[in-house]
DSSP file (Angstrom, degrees, kcal/mol; ACC not computed):
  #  RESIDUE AA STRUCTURE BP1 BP2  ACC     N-H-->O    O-->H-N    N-H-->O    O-->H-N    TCO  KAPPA ALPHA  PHI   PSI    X-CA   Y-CA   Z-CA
    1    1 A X     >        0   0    0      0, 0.0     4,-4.1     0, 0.0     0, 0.0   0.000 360.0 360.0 360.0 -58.0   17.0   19.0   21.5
    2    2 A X  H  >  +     0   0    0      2,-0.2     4,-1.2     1,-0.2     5,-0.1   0.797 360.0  47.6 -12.8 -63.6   14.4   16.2   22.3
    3    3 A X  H  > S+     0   0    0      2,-0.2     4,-1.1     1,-0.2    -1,-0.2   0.620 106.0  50.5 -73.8 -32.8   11.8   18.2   21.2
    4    4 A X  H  > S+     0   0    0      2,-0.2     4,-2.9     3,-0.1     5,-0.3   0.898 113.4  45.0 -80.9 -43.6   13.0   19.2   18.3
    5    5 A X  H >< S+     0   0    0     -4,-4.1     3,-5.7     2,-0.2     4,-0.3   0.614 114.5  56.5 -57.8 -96.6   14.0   15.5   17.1
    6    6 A X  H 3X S+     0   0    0     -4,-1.2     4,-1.9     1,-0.4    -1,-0.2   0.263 110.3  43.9 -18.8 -58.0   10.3   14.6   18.5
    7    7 A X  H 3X S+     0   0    0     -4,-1.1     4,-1.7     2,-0.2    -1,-0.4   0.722 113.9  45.5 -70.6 -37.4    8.9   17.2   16.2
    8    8 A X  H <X S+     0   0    0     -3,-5.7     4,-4.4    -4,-2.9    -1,-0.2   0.950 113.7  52.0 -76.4 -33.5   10.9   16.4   13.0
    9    9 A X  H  4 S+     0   0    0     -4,-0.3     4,-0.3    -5,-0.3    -2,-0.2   0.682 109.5  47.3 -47.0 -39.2   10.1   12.9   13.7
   10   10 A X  H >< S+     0   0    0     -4,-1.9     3,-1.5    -5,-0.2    -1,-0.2   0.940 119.1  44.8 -47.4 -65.5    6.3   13.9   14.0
   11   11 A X  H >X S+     0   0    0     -4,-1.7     4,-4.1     1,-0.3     3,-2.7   0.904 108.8  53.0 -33.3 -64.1    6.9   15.8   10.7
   12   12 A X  T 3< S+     0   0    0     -4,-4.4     4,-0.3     1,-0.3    -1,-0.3   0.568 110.2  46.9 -51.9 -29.4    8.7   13.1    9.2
   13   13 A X  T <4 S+     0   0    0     -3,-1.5    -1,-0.3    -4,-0.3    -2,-0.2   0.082 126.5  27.1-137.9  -6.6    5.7   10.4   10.0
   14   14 A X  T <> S+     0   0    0     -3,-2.7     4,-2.5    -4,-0.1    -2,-0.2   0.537  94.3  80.2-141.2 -10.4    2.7   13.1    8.5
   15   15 A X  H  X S+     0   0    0     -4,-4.1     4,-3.2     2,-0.2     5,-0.4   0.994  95.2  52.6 -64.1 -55.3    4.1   15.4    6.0
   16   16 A X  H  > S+     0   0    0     -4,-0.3     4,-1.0     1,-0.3    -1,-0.2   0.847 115.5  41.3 -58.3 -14.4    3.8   12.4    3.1
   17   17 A X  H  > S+     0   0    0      2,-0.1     4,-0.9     3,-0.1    -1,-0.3   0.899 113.0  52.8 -92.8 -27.4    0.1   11.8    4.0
   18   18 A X  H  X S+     0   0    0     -4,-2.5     4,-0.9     2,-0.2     6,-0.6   0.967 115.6  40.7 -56.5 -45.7   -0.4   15.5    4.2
   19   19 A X  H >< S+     0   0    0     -4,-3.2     3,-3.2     1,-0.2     5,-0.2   0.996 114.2  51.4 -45.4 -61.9    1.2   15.9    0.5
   20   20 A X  H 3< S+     0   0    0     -4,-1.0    -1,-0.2    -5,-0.4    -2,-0.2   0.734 112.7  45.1 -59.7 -15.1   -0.5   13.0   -0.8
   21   21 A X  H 3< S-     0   0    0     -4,-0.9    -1,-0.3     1,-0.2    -2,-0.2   0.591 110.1-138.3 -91.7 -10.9   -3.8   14.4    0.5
   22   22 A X  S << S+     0   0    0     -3,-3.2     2,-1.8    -4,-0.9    -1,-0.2  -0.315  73.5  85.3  66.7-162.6   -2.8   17.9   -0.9
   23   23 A X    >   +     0   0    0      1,-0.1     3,-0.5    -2,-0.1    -4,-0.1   0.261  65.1  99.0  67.5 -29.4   -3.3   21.2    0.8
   24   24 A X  T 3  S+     0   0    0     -2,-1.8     2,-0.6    -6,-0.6    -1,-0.1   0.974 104.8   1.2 -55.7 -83.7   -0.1   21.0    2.7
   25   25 A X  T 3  S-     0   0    0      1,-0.1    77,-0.9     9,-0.0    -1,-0.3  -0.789  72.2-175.1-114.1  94.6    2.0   23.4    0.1
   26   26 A X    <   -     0   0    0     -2,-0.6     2,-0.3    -3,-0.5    75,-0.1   0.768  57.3 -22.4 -49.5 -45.1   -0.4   24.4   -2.4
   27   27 A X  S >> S-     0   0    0     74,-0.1     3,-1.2    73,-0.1     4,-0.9  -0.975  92.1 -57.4-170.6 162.6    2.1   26.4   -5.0
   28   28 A X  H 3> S+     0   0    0     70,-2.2     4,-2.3    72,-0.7     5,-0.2   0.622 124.4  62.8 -32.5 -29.1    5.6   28.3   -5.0
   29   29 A X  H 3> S+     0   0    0     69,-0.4     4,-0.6     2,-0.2    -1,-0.3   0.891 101.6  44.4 -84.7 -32.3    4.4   30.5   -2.2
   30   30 A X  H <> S+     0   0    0     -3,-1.2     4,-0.5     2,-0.1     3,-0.4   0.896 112.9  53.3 -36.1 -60.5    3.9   28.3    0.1
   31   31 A X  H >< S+     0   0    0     -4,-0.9     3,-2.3     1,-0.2    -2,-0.2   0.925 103.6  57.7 -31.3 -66.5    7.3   26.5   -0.7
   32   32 A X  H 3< S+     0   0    0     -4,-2.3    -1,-0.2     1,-0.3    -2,-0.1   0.793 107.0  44.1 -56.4 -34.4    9.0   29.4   -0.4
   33   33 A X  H 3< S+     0   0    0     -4,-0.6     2,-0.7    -3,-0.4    -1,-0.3   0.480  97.3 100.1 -74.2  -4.6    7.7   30.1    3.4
   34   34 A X  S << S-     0   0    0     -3,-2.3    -9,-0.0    -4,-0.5    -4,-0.0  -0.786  83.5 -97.2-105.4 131.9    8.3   26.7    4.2
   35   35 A X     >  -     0   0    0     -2,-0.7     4,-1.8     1,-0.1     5,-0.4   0.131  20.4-122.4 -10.3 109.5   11.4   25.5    6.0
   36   36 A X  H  > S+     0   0    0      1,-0.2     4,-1.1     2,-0.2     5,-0.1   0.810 118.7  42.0 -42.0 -25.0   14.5   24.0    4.4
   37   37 A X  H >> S+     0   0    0      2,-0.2     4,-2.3     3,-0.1     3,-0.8   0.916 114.0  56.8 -89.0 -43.6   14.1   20.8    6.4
   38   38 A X  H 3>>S+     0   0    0      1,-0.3     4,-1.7     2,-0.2     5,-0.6   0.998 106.9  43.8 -42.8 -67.4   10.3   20.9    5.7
   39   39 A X  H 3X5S+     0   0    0     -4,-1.8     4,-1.6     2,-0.2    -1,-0.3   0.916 117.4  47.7 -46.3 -37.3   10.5   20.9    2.2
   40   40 A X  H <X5S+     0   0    0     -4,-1.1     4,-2.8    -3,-0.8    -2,-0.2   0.926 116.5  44.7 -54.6 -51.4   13.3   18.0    2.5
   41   41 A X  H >X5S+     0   0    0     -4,-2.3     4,-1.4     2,-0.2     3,-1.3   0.971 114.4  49.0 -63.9 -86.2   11.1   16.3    4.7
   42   42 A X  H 3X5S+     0   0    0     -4,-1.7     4,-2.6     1,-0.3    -1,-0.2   0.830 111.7  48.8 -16.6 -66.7    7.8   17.1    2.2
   43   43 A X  H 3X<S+     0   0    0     -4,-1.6     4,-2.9    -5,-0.6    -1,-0.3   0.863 106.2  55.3 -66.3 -36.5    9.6   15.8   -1.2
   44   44 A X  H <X S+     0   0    0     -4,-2.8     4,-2.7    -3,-1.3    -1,-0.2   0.778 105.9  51.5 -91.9   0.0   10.8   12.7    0.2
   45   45 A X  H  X S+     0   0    0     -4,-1.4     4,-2.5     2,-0.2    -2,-0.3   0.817 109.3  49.5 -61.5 -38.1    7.1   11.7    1.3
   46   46 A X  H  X S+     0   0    0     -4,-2.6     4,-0.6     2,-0.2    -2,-0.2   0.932 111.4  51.6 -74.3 -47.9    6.1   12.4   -2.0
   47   47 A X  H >X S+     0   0    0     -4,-2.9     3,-2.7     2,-0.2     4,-1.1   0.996 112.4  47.9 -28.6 -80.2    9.4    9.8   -3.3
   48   48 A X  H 3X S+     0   0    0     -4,-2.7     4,-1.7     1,-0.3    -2,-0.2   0.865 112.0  47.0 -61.3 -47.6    8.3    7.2   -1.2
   49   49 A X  H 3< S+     0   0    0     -4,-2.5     4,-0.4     1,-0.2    -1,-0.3   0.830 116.9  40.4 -50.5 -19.5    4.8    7.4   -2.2
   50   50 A X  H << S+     0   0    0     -3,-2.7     3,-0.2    -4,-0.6    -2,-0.2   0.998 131.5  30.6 -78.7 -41.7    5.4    7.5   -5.9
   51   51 A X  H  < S+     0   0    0     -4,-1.1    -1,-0.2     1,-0.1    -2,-0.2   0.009 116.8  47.9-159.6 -22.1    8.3    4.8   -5.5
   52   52 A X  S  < S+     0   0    0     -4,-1.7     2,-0.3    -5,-0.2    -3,-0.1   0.391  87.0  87.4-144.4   4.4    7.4    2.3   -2.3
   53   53 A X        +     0   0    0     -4,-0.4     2,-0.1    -3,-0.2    -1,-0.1  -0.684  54.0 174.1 -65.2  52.3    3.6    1.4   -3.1
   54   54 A X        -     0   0    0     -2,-0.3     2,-0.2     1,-0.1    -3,-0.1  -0.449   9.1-170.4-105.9 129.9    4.1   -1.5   -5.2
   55   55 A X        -     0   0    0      1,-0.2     3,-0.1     4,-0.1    -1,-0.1  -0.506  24.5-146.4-112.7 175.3    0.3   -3.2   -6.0
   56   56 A X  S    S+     0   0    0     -2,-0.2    -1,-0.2     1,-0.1     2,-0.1   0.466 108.7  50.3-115.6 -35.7    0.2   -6.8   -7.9
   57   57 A X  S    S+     0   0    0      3,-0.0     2,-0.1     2,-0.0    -1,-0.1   0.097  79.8 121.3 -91.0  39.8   -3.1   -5.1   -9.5
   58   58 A X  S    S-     0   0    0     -2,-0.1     2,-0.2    -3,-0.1    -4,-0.0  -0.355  71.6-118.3 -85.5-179.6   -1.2   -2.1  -10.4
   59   59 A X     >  -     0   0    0      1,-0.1     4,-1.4    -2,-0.1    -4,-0.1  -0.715  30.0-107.4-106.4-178.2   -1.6   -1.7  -14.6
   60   60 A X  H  > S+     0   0    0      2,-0.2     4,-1.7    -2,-0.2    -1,-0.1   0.443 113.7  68.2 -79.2  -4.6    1.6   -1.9  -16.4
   61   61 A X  H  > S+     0   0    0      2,-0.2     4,-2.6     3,-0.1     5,-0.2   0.843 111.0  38.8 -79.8 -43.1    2.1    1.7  -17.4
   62   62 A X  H  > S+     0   0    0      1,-0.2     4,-2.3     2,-0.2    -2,-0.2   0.955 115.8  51.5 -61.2 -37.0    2.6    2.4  -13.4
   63   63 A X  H  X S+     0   0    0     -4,-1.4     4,-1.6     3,-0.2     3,-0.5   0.982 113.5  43.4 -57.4 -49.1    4.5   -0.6  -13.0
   64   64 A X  H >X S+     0   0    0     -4,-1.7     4,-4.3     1,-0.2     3,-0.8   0.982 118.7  44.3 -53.9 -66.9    6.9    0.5  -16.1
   65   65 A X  H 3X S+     0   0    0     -4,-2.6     4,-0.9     1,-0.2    -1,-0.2   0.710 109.1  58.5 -35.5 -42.5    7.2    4.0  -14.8
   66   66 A X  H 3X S+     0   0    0     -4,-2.3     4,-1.1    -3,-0.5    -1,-0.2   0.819 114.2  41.9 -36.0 -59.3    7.7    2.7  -10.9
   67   67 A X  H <X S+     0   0    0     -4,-1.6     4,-2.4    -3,-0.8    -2,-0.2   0.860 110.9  49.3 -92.3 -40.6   10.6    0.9  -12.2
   68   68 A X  H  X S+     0   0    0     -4,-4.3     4,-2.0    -5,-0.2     5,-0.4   0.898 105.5  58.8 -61.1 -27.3   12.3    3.3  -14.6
   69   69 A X  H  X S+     0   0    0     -4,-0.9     4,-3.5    -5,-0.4     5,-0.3   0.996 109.2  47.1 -60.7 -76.5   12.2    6.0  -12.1
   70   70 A X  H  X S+     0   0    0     -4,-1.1     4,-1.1     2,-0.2    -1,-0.2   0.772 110.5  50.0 -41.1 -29.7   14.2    3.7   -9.9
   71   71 A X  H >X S+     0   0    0     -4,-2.4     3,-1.8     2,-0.2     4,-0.9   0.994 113.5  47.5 -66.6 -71.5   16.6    2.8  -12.5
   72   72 A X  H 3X S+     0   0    0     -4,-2.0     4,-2.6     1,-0.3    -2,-0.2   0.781 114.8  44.2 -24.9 -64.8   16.9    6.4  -13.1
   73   73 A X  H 3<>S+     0   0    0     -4,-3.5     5,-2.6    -5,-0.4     4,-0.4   0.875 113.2  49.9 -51.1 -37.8   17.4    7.2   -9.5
   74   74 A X  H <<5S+     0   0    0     -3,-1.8     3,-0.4    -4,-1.1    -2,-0.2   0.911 114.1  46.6 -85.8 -34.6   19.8    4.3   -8.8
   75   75 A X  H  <5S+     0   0    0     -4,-0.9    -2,-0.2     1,-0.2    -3,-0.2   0.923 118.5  43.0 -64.5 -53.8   22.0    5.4  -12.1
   76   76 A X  T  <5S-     0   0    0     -4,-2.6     3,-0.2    -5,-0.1    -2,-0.2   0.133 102.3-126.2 -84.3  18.6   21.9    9.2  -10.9
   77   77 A X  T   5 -     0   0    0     -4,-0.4     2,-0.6    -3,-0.4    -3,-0.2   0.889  46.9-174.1  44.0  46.0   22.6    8.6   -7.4
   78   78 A X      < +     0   0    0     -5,-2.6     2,-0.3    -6,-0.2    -1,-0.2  -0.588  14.6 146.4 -94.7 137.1   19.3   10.7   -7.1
   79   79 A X    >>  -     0   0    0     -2,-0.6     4,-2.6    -3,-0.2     3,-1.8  -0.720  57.6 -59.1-151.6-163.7   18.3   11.7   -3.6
   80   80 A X  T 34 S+     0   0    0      1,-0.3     4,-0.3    -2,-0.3     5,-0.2   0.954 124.0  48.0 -70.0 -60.0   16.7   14.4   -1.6
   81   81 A X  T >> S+     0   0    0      1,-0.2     4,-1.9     2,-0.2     3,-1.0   0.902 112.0  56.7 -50.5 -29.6   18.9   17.5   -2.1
   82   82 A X  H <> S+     0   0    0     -3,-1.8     4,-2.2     1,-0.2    -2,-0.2   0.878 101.6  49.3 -76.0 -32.5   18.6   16.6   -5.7
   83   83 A X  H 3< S+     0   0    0     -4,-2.6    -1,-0.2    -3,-0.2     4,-0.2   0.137 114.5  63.9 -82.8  25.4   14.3   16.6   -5.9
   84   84 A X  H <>>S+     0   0    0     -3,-1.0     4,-1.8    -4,-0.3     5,-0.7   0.532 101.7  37.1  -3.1 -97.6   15.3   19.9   -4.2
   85   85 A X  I  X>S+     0   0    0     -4,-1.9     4,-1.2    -5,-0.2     5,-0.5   0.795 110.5  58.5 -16.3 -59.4   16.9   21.2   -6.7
   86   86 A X  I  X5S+     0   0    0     -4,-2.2     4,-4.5     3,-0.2    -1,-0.2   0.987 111.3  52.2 -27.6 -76.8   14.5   19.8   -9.5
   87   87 A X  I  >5S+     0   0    0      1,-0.3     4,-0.6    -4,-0.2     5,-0.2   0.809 113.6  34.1 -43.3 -70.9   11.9   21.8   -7.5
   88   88 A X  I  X5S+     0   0    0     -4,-1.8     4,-2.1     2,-0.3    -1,-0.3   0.706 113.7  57.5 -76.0  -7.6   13.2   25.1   -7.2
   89   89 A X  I  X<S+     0   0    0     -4,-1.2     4,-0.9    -5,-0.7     5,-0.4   0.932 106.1  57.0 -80.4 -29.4   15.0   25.1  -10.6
   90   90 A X  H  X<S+     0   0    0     -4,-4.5     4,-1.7    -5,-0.5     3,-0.4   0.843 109.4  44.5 -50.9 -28.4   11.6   24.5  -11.9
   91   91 A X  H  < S+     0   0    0     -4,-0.6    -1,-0.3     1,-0.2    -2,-0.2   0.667 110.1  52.2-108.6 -24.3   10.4   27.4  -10.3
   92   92 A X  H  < S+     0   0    0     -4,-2.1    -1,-0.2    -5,-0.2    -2,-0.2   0.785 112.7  39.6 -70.3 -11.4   12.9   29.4  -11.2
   93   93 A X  H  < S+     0   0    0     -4,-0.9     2,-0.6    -3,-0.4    -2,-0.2   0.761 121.5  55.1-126.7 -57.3   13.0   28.8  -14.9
   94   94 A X    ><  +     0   0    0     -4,-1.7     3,-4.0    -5,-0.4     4,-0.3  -0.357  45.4 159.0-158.5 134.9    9.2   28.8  -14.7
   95   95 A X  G >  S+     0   0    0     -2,-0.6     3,-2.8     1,-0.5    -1,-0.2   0.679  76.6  69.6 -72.3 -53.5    7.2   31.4  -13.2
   96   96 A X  G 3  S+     0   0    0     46,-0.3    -1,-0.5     1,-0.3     3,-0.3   0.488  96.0  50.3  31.3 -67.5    4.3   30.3  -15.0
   97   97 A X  G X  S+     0   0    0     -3,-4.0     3,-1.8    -7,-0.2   -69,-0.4   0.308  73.7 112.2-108.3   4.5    3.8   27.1  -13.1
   98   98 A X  T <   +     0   0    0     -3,-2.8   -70,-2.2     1,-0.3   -69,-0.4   0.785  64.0  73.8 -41.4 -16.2    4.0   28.8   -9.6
   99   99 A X  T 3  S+     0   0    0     -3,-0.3    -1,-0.3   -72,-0.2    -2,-0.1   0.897  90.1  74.0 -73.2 -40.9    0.4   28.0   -9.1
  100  100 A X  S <  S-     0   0    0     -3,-1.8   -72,-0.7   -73,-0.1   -73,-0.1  -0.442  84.1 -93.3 -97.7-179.5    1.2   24.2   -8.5
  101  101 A X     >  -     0   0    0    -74,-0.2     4,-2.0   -75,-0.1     5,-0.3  -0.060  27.7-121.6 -52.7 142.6    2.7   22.0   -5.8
  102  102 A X  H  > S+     0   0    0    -77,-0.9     4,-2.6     2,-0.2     5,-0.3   0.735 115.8  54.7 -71.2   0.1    6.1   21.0   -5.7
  103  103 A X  H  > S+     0   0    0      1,-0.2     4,-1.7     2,-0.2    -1,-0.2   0.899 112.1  47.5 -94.6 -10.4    5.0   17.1   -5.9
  104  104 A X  H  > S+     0   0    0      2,-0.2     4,-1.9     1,-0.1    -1,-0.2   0.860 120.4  37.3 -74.9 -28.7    3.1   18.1   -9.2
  105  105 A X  H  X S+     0   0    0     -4,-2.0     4,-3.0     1,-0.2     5,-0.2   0.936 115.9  50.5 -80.6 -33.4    6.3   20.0  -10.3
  106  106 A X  H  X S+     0   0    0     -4,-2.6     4,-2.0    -5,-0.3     5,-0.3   0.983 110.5  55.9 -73.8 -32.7    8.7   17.2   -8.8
  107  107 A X  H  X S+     0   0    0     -4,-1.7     4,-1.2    -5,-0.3     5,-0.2   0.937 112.2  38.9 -26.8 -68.7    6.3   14.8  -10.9
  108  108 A X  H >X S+     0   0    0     -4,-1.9     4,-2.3     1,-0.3     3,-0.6   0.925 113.9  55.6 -57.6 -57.1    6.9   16.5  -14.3
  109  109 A X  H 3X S+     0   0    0     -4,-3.0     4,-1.2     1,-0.2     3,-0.3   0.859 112.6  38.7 -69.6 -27.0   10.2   17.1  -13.6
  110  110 A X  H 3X S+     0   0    0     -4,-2.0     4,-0.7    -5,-0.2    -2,-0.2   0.614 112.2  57.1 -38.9 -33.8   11.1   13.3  -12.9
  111  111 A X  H <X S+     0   0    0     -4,-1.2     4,-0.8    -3,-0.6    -1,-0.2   0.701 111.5  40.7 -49.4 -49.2    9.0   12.1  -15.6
  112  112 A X  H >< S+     0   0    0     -4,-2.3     3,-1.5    -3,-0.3     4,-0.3   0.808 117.2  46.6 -75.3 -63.9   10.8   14.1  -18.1
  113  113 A X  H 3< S+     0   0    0     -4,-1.2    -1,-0.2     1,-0.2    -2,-0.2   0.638 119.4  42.3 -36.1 -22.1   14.4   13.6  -16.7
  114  114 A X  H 3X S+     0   0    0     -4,-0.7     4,-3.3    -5,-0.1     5,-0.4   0.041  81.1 115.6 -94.2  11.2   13.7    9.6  -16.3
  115  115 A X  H <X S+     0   0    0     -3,-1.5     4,-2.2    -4,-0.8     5,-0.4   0.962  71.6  48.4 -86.8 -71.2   12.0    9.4  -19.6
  116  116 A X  H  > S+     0   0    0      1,-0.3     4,-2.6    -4,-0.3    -1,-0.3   0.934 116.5  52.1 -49.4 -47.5   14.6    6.9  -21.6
  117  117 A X  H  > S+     0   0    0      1,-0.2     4,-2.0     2,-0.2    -2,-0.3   0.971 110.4  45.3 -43.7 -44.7   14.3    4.6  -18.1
  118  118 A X  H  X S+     0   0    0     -4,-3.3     4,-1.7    -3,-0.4    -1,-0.2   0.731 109.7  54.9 -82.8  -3.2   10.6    4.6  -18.2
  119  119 A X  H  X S+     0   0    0     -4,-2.2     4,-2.0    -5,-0.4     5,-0.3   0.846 107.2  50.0-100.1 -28.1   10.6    3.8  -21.8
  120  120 A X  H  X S+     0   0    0     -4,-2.6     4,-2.5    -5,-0.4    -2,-0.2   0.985 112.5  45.9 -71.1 -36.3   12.7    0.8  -21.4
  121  121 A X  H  X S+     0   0    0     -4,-2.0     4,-1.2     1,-0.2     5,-0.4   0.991 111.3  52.6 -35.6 -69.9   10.7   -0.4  -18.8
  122  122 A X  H >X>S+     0   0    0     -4,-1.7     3,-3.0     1,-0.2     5,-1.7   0.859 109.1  49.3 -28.1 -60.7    7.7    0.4  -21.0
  123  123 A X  H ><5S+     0   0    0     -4,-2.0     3,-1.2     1,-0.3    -1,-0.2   0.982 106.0  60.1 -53.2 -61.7    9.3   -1.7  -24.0
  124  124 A X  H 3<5S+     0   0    0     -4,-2.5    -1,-0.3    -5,-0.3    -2,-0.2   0.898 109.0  45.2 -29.3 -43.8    9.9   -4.8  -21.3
  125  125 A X  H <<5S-     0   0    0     -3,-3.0    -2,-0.3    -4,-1.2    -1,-0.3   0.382 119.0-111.5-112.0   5.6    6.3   -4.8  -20.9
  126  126 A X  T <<5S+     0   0    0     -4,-1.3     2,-0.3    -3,-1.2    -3,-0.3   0.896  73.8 135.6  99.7  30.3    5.3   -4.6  -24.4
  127  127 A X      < -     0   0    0     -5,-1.7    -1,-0.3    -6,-0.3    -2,-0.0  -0.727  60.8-105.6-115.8 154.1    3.9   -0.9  -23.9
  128  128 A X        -     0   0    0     -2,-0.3     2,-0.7     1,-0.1    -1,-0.1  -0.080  44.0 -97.2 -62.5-168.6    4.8    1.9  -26.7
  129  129 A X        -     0   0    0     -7,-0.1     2,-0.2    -6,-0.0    -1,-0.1  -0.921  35.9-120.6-112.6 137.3    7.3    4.5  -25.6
  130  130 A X        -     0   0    0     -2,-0.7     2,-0.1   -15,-0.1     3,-0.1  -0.601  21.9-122.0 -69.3 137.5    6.2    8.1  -24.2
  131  131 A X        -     0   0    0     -2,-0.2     2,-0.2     1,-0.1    -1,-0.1  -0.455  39.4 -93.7 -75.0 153.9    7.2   11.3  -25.9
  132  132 A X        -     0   0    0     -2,-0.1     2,-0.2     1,-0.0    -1,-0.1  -0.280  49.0-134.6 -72.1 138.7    9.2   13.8  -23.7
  133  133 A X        -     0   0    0     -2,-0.2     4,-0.1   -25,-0.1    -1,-0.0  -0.694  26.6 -81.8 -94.0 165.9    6.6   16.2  -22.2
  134  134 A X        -     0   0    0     -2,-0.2    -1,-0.1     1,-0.2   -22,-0.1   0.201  34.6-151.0 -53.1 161.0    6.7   20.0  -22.0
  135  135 A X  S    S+     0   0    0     -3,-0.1     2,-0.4     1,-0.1    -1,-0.2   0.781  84.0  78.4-112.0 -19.4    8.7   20.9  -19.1
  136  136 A X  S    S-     0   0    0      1,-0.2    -2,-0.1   -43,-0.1    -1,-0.1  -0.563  77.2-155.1 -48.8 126.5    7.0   24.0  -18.5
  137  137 A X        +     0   0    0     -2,-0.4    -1,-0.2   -43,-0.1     2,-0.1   0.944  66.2  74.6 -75.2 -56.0    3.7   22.4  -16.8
  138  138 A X        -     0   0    0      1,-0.1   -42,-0.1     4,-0.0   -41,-0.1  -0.252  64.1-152.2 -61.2 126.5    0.8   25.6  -17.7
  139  139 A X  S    S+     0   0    0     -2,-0.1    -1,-0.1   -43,-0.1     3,-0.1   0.562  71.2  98.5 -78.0  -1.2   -0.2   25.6  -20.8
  140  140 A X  S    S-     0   0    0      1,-0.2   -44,-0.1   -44,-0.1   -43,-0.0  -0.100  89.5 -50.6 -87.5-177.5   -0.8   29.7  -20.3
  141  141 A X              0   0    0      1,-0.2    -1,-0.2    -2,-0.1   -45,-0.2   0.263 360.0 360.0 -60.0 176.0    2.2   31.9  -21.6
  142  142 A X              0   0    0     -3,-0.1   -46,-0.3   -47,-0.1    -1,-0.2   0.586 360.0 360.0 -48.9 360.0    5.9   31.8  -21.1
């Protein structure tokens, strides 16, 4: 039992620099071989980076985006079984995008699902508002 908390704990403390570095799970086939706790474990390094790296020289489109994503999250009581979800309904829905990473799919999908947040943020800071993007990510066929 030790050793297994010691080991998730390990996990827990190097999967988000392994994500953020890439390589870790490269595309849907990887995911899929990878552990339910891994994958939990994986997506909420990828959270905390987008979400808990807050710069004073950051530009204002990251800042705006930073914060609507947290509005978004705090209004949809969104948390780790839900960027779960995201992930694999994206991959279910489309087959297309298997080729990338779930923190490039959990991107897209956050982006689009947080879209009206990030655009009030945006507006606060004097920035236009973004149109929703595709949610398929590959621009290759259905």
């Amino acid at each position: 039992m030790r050793a297994t908390r010691t080991a998730f704990l390990t996990l827990s403390a190097l999967i988000p620099v392994q994500a953020a570095a890439g390589g870790f799970v490269e595309n849907y086939a990887a995911w899929r071989k990878a552990p339910a706790d891994v994958q939990a474990v994986y997506l909420q390094g990828v959270l905390d980076g987008w979400l808990q790296i807050d710069q004073k020289s950051d530009a204002d489109n990251l800042k705006a985006r930073r914060a609507g994503i947290r509005s978004c999250f705090e209004k949809q009581s969104f948390d780790t079984p839900v960027a779960l979800e995201l992930v694999n309904g994206h991959y279910k829905a489309h087959a297309v995008d298997w080729k990338y990473a779930p923190a490039v799919v959990l991107y897209f999908a956050v982006n689009g699902m947080c879209l009206p947040e990030i655009n009030e943020e945006r507006a606060k800071l004097g920035l236009p508002a973004l149109v929703r993007i595709p949610a398929q990510i590959s621009k290759d066929g259905p």
